[in-house]
PDB file of N, CA, C and O in Angstrom:
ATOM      1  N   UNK A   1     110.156  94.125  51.738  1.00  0.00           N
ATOM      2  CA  UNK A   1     109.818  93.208  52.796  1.00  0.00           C
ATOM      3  C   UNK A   1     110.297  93.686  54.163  1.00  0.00           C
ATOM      4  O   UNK A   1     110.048  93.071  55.200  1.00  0.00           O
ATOM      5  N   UNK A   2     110.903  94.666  54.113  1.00  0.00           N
ATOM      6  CA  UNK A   2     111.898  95.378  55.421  1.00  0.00           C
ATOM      7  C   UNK A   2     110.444  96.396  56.031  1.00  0.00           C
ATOM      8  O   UNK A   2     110.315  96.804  57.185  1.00  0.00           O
ATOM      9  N   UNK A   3     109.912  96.521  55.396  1.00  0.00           N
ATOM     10  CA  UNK A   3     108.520  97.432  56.446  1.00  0.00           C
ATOM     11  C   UNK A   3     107.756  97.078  57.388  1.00  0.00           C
ATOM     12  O   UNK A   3     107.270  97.928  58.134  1.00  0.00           O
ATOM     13  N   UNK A   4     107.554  96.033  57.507  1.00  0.00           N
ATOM     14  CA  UNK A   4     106.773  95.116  58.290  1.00  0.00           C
ATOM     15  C   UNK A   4     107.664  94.848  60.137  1.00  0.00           C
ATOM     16  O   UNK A   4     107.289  95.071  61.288  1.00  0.00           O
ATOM     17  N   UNK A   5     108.905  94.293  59.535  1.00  0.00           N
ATOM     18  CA  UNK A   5     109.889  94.410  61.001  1.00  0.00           C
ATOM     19  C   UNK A   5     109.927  96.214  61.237  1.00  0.00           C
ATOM     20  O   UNK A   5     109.713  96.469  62.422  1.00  0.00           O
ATOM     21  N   UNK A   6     110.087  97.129  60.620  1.00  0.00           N
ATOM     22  CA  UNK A   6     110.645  98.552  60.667  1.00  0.00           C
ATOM     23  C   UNK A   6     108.864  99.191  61.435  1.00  0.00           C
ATOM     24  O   UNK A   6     108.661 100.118  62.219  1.00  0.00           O
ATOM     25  N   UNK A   7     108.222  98.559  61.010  1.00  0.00           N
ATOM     26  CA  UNK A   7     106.723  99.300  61.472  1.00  0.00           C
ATOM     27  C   UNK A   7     106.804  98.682  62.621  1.00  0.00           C
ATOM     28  O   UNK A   7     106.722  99.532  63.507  1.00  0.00           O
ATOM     29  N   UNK A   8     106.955  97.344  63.174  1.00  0.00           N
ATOM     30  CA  UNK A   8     106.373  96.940  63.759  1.00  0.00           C
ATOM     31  C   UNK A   8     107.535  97.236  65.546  1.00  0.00           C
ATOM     32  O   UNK A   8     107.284  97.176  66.749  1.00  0.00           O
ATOM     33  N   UNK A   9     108.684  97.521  64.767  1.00  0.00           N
ATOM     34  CA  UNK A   9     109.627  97.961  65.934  1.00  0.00           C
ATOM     35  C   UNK A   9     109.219  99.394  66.436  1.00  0.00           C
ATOM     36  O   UNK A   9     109.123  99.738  67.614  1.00  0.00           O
ATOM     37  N   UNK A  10     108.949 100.332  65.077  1.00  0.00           N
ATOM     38  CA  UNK A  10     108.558 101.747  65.572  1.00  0.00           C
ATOM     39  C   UNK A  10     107.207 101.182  66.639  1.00  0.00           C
ATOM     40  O   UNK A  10     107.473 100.890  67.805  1.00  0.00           O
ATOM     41  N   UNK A  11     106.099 101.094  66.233  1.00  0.00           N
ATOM     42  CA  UNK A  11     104.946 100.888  67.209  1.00  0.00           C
ATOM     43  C   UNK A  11     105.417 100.103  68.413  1.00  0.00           C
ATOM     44  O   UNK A  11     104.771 100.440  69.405  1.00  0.00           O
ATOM     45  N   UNK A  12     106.384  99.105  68.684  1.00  0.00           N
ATOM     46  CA  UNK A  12     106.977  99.230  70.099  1.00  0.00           C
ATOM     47  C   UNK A  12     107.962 100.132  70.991  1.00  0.00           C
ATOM     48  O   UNK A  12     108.217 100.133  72.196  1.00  0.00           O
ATOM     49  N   UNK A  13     108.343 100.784  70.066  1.00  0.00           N
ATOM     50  CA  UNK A  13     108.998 101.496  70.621  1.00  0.00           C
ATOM     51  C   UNK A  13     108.581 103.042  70.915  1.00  0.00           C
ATOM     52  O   UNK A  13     109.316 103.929  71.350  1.00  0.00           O
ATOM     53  N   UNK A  14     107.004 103.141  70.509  1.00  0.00           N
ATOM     54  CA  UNK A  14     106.282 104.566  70.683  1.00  0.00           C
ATOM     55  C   UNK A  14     105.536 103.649  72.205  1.00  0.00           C
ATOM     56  O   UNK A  14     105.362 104.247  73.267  1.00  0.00           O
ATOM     57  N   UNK A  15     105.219 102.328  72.040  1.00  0.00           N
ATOM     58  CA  UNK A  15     104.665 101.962  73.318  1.00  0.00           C
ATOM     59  C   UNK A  15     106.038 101.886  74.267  1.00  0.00           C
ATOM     60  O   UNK A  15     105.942 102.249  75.440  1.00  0.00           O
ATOM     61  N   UNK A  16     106.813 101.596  73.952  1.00  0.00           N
ATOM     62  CA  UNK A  16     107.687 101.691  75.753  1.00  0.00           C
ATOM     63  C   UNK A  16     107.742 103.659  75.673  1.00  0.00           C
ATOM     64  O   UNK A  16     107.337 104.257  76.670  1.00  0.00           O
ATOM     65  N   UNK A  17     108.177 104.360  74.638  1.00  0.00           N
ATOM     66  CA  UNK A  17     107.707 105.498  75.360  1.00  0.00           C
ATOM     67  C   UNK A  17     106.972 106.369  75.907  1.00  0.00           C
ATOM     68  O   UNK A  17     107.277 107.448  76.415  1.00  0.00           O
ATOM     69  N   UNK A  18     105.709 105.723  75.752  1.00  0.00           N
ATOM     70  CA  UNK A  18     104.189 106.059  76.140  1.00  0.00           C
ATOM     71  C   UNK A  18     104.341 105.628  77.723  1.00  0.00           C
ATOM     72  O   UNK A  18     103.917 106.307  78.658  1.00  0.00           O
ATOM     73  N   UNK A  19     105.102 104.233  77.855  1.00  0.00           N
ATOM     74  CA  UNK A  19     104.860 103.465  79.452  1.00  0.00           C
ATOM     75  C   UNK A  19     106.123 104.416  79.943  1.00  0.00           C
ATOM     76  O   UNK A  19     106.227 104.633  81.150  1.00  0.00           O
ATOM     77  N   UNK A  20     107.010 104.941  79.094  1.00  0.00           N
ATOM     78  CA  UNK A  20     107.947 105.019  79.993  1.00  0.00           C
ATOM     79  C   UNK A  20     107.721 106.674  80.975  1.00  0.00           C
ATOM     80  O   UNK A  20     107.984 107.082  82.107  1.00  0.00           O
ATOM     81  N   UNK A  21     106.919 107.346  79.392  1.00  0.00           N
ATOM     82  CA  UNK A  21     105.945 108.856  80.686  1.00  0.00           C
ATOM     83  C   UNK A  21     105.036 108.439  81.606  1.00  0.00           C
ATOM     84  O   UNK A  21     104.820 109.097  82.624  1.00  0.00           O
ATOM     85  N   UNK A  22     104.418 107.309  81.334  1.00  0.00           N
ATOM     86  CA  UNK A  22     103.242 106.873  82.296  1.00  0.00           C
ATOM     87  C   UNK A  22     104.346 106.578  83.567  1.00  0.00           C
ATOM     88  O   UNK A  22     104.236 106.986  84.723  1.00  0.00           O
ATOM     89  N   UNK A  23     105.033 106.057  83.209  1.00  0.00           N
ATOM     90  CA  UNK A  23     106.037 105.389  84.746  1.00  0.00           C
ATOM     91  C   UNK A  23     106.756 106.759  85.714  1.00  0.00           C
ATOM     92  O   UNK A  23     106.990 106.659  86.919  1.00  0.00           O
ATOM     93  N   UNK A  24     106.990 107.829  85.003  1.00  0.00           N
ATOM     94  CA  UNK A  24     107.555 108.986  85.581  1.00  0.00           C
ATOM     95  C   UNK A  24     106.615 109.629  86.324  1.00  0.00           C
ATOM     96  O   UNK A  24     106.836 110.350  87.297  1.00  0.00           O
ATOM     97  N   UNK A  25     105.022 109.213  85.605  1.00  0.00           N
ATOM     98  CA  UNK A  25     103.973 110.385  86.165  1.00  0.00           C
ATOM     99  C   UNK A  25     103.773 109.393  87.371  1.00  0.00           C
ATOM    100  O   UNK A  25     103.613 109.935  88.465  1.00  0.00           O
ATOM    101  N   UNK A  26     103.758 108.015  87.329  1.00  0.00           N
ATOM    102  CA  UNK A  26     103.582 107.258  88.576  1.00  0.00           C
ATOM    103  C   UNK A  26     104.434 107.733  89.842  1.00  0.00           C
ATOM    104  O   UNK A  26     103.948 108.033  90.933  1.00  0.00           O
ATOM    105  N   UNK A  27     105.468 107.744  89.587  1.00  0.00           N
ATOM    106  CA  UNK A  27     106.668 108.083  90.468  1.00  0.00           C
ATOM    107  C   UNK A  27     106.539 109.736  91.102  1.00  0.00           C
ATOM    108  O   UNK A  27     107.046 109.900  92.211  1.00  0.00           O
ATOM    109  N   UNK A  28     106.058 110.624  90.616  1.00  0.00           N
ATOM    110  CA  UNK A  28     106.392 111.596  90.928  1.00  0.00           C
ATOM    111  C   UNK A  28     104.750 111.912  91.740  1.00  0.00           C
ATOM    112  O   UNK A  28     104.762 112.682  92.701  1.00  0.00           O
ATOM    113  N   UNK A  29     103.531 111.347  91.342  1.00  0.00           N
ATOM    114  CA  UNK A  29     102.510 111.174  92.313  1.00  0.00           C
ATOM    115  C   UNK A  29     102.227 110.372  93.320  1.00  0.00           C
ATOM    116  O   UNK A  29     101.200 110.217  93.981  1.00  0.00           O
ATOM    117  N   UNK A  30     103.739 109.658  93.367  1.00  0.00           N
ATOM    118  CA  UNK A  30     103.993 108.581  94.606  1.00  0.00           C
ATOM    119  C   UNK A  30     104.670 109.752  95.664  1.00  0.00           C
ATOM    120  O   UNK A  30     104.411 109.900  96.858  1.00  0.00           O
ATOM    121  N   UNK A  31     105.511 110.437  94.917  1.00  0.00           N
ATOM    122  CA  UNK A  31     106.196 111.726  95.407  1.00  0.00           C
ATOM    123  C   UNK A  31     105.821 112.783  96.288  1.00  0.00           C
ATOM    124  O   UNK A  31     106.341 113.432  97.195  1.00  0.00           O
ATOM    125  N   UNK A  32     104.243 112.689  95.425  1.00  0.00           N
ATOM    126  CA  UNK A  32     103.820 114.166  96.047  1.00  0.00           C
ATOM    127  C   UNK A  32     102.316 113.439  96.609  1.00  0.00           C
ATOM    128  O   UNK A  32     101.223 113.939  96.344  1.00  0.00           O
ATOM    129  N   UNK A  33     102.502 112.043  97.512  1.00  0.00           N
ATOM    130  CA  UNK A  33     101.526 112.157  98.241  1.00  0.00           C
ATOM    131  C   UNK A  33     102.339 111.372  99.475  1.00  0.00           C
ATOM    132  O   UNK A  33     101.984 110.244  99.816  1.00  0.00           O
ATOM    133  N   UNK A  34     102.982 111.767  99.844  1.00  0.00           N
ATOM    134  CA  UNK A  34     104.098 111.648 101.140  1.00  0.00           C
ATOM    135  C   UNK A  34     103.166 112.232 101.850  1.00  0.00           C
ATOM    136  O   UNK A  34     102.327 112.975 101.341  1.00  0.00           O
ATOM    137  N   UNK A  35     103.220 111.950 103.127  1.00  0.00           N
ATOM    138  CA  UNK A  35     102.651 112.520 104.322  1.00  0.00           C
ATOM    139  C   UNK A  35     102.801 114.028 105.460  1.00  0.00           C
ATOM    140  O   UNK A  35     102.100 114.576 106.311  1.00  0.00           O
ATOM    141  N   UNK A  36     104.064 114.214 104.881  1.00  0.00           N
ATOM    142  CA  UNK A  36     104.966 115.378 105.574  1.00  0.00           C
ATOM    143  C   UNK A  36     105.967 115.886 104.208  1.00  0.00           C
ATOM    144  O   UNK A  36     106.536 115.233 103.334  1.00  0.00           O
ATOM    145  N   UNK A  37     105.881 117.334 104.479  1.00  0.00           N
ATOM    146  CA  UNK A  37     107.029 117.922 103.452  1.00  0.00           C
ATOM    147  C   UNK A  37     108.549 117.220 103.527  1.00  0.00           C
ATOM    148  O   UNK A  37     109.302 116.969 102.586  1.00  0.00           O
ATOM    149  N   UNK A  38     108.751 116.983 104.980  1.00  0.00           N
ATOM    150  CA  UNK A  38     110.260 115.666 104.843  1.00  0.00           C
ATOM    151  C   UNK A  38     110.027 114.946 104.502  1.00  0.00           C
ATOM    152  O   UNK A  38     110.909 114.653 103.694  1.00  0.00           O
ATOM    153  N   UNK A  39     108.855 113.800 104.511  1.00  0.00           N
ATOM    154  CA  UNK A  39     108.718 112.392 103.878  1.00  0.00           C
ATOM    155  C   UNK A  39     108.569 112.937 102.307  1.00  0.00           C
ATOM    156  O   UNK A  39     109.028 112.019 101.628  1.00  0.00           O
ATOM    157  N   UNK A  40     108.142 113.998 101.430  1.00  0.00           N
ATOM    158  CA  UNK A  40     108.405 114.563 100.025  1.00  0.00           C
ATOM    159  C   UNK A  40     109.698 114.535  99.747  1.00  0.00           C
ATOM    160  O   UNK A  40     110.237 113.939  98.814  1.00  0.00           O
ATOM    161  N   UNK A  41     110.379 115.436 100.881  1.00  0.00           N
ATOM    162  CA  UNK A  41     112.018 115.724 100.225  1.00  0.00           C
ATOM    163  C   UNK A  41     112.659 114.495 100.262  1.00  0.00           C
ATOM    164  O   UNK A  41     113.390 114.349  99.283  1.00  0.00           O
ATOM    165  N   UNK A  42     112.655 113.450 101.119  1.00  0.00           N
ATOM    166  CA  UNK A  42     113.195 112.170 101.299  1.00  0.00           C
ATOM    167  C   UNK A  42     112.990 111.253 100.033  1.00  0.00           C
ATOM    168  O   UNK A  42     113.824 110.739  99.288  1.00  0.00           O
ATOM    169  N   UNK A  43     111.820 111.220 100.027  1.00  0.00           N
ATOM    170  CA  UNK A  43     110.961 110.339  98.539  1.00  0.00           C
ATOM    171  C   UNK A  43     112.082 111.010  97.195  1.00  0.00           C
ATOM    172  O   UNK A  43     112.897 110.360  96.539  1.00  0.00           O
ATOM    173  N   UNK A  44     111.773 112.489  97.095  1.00  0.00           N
ATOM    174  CA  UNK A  44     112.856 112.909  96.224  1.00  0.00           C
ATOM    175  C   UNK A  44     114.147 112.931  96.140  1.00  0.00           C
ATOM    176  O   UNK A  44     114.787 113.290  95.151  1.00  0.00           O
ATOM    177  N   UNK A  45     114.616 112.520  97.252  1.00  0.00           N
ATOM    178  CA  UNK A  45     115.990 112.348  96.917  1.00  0.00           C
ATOM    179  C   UNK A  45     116.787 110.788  97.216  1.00  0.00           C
ATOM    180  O   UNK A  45     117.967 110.438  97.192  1.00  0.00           O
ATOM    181  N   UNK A  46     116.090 110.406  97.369  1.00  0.00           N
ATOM    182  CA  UNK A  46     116.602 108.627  97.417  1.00  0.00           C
ATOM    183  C   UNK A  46     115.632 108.217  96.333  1.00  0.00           C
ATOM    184  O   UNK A  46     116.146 107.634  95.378  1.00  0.00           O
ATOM    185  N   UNK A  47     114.216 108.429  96.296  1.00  0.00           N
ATOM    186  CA  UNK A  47     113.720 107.533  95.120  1.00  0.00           C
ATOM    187  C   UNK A  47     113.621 108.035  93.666  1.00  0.00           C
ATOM    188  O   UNK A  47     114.075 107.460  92.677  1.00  0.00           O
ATOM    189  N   UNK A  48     112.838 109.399  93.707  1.00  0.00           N
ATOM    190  CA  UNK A  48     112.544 110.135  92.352  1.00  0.00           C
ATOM    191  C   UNK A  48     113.891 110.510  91.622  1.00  0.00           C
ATOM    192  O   UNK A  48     114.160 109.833  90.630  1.00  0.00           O
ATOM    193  N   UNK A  49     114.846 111.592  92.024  1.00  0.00           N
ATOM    194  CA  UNK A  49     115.610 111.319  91.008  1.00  0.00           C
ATOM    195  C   UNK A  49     116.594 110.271  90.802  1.00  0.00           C
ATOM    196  O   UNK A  49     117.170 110.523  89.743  1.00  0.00           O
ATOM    197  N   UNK A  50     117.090 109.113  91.379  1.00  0.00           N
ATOM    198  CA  UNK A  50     117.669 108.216  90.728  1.00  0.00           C
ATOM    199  C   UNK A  50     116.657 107.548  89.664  1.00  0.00           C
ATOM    200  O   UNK A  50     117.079 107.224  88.553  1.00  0.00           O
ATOM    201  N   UNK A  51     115.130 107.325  90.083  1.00  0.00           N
ATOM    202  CA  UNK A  51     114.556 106.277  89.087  1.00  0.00           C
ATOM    203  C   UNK A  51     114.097 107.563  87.859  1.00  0.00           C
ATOM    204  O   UNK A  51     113.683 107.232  86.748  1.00  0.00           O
ATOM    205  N   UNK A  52     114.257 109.105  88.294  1.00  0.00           N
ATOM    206  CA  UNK A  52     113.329 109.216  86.671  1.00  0.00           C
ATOM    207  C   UNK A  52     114.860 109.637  85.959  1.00  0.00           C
ATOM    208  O   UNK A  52     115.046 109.762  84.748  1.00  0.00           O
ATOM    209  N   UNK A  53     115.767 109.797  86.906  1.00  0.00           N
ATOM    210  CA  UNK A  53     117.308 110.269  85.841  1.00  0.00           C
ATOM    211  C   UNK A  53     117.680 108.950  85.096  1.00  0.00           C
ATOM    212  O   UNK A  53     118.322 108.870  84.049  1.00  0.00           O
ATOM    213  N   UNK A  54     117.170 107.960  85.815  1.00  0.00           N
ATOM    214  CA  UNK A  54     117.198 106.194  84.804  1.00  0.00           C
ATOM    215  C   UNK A  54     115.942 105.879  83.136  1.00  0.00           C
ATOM    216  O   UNK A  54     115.991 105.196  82.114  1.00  0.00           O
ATOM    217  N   UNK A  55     115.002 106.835  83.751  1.00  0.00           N
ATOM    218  CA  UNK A  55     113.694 106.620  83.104  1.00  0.00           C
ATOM    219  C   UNK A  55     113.755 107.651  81.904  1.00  0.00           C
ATOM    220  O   UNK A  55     113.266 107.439  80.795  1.00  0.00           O
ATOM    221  N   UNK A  56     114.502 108.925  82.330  1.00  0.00           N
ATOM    222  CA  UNK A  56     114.440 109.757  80.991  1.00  0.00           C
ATOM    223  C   UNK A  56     115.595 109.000  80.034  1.00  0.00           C
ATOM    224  O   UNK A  56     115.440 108.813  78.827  1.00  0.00           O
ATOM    225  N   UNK A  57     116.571 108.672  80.664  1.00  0.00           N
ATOM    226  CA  UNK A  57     118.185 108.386  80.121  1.00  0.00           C
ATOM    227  C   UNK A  57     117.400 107.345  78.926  1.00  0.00           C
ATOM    228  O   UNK A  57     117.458 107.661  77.738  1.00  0.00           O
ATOM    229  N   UNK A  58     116.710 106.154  79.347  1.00  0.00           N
ATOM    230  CA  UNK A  58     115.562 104.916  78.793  1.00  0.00           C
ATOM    231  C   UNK A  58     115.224 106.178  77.391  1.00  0.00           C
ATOM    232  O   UNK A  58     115.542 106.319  76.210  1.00  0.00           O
ATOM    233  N   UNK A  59     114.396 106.896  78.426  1.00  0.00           N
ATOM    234  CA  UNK A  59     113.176 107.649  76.992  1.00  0.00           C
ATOM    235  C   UNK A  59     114.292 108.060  76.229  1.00  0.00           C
ATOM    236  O   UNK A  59     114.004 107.734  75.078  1.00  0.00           O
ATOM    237  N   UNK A  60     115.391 108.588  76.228  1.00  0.00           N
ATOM    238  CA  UNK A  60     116.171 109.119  75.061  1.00  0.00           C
ATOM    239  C   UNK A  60     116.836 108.312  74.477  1.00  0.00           C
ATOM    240  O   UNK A  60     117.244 108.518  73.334  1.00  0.00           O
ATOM    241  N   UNK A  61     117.085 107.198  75.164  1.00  0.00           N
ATOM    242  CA  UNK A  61     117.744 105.960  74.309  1.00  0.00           C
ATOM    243  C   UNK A  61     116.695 105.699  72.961  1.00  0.00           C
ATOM    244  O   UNK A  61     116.957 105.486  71.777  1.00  0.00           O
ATOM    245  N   UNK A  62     115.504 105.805  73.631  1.00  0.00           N
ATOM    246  CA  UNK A  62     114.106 104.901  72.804  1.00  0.00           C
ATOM    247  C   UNK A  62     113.999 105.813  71.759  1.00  0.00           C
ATOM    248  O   UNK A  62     113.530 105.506  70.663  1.00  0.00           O
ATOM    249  N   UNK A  63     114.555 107.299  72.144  1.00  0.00           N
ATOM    250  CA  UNK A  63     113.872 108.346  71.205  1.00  0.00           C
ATOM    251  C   UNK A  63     115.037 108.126  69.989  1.00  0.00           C
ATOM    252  O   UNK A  63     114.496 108.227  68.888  1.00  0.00           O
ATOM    253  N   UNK A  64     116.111 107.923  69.918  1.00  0.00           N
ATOM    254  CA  UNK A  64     117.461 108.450  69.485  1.00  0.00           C
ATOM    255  C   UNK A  64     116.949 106.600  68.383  1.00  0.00           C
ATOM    256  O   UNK A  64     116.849 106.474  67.162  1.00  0.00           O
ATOM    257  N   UNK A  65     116.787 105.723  69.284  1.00  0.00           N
ATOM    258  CA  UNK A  65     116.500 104.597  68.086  1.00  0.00           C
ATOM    259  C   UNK A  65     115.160 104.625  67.394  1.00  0.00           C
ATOM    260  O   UNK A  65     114.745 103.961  66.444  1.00  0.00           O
ATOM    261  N   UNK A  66     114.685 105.419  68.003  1.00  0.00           N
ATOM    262  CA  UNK A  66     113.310 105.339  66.553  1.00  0.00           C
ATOM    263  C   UNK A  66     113.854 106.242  65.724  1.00  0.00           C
ATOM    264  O   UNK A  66     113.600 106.201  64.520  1.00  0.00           O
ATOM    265  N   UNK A  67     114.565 107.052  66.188  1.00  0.00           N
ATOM    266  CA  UNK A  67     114.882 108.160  64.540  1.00  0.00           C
ATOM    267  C   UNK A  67     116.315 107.681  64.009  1.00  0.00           C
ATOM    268  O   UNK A  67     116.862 108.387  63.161  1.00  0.00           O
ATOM    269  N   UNK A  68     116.856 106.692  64.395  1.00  0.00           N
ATOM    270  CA  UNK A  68     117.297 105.819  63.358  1.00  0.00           C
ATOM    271  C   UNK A  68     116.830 104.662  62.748  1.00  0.00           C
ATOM    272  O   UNK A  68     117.367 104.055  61.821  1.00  0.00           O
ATOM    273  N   UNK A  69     115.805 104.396  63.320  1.00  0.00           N
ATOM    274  CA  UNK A  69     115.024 103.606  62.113  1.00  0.00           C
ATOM    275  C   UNK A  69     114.795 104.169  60.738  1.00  0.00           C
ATOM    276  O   UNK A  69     114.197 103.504  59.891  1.00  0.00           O
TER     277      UNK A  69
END
């Protein structure tokens, strides 16, 4: 009777890591359509790596609990 919760956590948890690459590729084509090579480097260093060093840290949390399921 334990397969049903165990399936149904894996298939959410392949969807937050599906959203959570979709959310990095968002961020980093928010990145690279800055207006000026400073408005790029700026974007990258106040926005991109704090939110994708938050977003991978997420994906490996997500990864590390599906393979203990």
């Amino acid at each position: 009777m334990t397969t049903l919760p165990q399936f149904a956590l894996t298939v959410l948890g392949l969807l937050f890591c599906a959203g959570d690459v979709a959310a990095l590729a968002l961020l980093l084509t928010w990145q690279e359509r800055a207006p000026s090579p400073d408005a790029r480097r700026l974007r990258l260093l106040r926005g991109v790596l704090p939110a994708s060093a938050l977003l991978l840290a997420l994906l490996l949390l997500a990864v590390v609990q599906l393979a203990l399921l």
